[in-house]
Structure formats: structure tokens, C-alpha cells
DSSP file (Angstrom, degrees, kcal/mol; ACC not computed):
  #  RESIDUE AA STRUCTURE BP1 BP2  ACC     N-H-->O    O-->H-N    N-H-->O    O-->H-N    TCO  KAPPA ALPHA  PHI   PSI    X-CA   Y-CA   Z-CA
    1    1 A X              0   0    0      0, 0.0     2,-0.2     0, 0.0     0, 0.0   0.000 360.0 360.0 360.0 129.3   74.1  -43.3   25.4
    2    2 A X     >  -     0   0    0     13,-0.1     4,-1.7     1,-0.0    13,-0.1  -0.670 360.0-104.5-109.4 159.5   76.2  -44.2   22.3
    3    3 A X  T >4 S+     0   0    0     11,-0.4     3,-1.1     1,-0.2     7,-0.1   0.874 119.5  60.6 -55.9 -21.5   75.2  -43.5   18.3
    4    4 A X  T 34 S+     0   0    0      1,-0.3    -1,-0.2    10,-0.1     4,-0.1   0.994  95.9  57.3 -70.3 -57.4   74.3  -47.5   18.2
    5    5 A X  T 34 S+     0   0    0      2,-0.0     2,-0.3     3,-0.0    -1,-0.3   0.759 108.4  57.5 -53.9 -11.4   71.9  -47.1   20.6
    6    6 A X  S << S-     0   0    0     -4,-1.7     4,-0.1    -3,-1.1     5,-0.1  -0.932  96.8 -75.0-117.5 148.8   70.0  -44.4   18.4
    7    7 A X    >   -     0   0    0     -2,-0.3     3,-5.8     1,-0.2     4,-0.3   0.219  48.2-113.8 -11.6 117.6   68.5  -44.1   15.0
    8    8 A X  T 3  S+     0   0    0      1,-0.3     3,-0.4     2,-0.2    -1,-0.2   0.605 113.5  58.3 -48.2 -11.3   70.9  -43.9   12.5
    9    9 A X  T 3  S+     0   0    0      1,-0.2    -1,-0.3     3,-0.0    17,-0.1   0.368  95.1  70.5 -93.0  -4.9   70.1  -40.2   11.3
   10   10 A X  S <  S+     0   0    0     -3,-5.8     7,-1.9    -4,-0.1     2,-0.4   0.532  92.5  73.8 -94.5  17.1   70.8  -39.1   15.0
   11   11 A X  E     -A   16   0A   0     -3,-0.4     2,-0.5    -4,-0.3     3,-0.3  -0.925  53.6-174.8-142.6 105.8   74.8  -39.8   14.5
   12   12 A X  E >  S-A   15   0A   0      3,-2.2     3,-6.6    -2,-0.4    -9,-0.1  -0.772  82.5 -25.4 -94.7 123.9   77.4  -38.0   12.6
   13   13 A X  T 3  S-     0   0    0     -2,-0.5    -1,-0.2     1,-0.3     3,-0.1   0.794 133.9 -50.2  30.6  47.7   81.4  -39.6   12.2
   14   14 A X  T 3  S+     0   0    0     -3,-0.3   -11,-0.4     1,-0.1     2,-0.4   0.504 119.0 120.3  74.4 -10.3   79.9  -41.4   15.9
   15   15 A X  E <   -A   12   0A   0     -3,-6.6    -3,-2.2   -13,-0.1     2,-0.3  -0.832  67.1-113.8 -94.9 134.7   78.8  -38.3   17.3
   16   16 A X  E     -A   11   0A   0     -2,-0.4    -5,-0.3    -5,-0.2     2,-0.1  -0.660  27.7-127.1 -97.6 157.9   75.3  -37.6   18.2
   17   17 A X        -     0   0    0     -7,-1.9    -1,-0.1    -2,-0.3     2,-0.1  -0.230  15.3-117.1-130.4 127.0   73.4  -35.2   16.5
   18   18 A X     >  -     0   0    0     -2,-0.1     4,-1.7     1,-0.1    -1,-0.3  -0.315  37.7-106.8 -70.2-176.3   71.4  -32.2   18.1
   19   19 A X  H  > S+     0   0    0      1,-0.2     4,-0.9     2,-0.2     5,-0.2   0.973 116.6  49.9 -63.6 -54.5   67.8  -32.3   17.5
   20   20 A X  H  > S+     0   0    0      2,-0.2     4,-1.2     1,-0.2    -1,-0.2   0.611 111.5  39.5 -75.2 -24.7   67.7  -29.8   15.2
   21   21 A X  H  > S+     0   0    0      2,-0.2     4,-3.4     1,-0.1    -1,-0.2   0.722 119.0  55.4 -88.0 -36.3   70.8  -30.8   12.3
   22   22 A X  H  X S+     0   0    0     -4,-1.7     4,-1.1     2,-0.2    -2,-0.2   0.748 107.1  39.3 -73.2  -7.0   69.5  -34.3   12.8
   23   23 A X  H  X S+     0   0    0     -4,-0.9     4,-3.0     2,-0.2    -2,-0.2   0.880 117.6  60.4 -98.0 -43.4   65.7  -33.4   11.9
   24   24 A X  H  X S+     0   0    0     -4,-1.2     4,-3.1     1,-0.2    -2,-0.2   0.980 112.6  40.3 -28.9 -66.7   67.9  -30.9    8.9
   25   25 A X  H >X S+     0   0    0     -4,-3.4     4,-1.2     1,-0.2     3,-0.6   0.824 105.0  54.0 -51.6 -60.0   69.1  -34.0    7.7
   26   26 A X  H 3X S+     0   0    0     -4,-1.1     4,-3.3     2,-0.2     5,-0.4   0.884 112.4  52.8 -15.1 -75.6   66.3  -36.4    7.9
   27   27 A X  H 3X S+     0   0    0     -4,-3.0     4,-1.5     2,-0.2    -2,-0.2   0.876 105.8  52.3 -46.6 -41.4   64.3  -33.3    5.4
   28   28 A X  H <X S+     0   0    0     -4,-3.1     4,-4.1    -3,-0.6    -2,-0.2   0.974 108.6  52.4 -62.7 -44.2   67.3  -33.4    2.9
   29   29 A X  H  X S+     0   0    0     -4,-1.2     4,-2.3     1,-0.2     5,-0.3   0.957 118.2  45.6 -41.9 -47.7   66.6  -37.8    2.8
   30   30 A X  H  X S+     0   0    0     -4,-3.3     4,-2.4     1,-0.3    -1,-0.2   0.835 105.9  47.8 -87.3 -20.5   63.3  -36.7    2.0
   31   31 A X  H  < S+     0   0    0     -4,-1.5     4,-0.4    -5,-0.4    -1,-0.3   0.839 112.2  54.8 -70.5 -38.5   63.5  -34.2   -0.4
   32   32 A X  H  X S+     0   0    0     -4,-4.1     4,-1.3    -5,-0.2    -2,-0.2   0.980 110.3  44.6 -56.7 -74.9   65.8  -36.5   -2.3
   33   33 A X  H  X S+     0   0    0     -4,-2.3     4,-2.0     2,-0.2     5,-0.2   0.758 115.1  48.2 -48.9 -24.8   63.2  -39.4   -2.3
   34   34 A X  H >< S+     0   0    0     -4,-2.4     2,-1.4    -5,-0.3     3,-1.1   0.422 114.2  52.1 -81.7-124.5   60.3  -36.9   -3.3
   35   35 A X  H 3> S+     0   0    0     -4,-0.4     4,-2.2     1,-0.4    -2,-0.2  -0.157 110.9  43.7  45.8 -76.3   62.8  -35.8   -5.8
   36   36 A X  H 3X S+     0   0    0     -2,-1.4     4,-1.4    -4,-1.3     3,-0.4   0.982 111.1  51.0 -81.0 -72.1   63.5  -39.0   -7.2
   37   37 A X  H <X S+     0   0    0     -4,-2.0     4,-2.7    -3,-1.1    -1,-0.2   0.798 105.8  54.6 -65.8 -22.6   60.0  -40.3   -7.4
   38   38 A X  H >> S+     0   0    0     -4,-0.3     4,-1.6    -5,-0.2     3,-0.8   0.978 106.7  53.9 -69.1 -57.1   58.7  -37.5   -9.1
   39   39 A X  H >X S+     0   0    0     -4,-2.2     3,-3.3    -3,-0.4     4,-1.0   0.880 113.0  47.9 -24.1 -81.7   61.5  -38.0  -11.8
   40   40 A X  H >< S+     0   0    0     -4,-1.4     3,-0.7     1,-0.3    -1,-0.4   0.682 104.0  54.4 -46.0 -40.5   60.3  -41.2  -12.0
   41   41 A X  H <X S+     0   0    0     -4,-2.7     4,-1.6    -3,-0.8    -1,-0.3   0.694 104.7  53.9 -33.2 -39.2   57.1  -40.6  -12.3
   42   42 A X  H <X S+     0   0    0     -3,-3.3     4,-0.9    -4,-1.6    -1,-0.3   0.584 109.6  50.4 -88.5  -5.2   57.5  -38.4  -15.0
   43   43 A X  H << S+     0   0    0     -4,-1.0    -1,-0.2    -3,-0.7    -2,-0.2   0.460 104.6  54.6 -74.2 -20.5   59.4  -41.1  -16.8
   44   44 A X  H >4 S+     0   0    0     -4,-0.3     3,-1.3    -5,-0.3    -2,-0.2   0.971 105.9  55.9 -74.2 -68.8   56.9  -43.6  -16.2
   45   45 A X  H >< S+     0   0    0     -4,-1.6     3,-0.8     1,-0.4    -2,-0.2   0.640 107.0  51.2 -62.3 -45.7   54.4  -41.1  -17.8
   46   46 A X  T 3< S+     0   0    0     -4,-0.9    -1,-0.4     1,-0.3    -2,-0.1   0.363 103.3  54.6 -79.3  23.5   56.5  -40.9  -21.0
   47   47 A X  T <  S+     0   0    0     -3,-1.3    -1,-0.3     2,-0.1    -2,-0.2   0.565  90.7  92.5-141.2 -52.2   56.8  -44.1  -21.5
   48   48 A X  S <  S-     0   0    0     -3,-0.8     2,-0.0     1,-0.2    -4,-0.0  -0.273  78.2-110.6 -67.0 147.3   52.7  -44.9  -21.5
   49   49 A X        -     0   0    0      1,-0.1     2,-0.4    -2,-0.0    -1,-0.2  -0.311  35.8 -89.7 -83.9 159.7   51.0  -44.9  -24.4
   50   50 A X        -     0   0    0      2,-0.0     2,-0.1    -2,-0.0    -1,-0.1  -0.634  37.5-163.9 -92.6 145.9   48.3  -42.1  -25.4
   51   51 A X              0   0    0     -2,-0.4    -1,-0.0     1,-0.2     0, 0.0  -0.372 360.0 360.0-100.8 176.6   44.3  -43.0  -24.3
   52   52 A X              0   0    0     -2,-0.1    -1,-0.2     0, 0.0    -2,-0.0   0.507 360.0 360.0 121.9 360.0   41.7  -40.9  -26.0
């Protein structure tokens, strides 16, 4: 089996990935994108006018 034939998060520099650095990895993507959409979120927020 070669890295084409798998998910791009199971392959390092062509090399495949144990289970366990590839599932590591996969949690840092995610932590970034929660990251990022909270930021944004809170950017939206300041940005909206106040109700009340």
C-alpha cells in the first residue's frame, strides 16, 4: 500500500503514518479550525450592533 492510496493525514514526507501520530495530527487540524472559528466568532460578535 502506498501514501496515495490513503487519506492524506495517514502520510508523512511519503511515509505512512502509525495510527496513533496520524490520529495526533488529525486533533492538531482540529484544534486549529475550532481555534479559528471561535476567533471569528468573536469577531463577528463585535462587529453586530447592540439589541435591547
Amino acid at each position: 500500500m502506498q501514501c496515495g492510496d490513503l487519506e492524506w493525514f495517514y502520510c508523512k514526507n511519503g511515509e505512512i503514518m502509525d495510527a496513533n501520530e496520524a490520529m495526533e495530527k488529525r486533533l492538531a487540524i482540529y484544534r486549529r479550525i475550532l481555534k479559528n472559528l471561535k476567533s471569528a466568532h468573536n469577531r463577528s460578535n463585535e462587529c453586530l450592533p447592540l439589541t435591547g
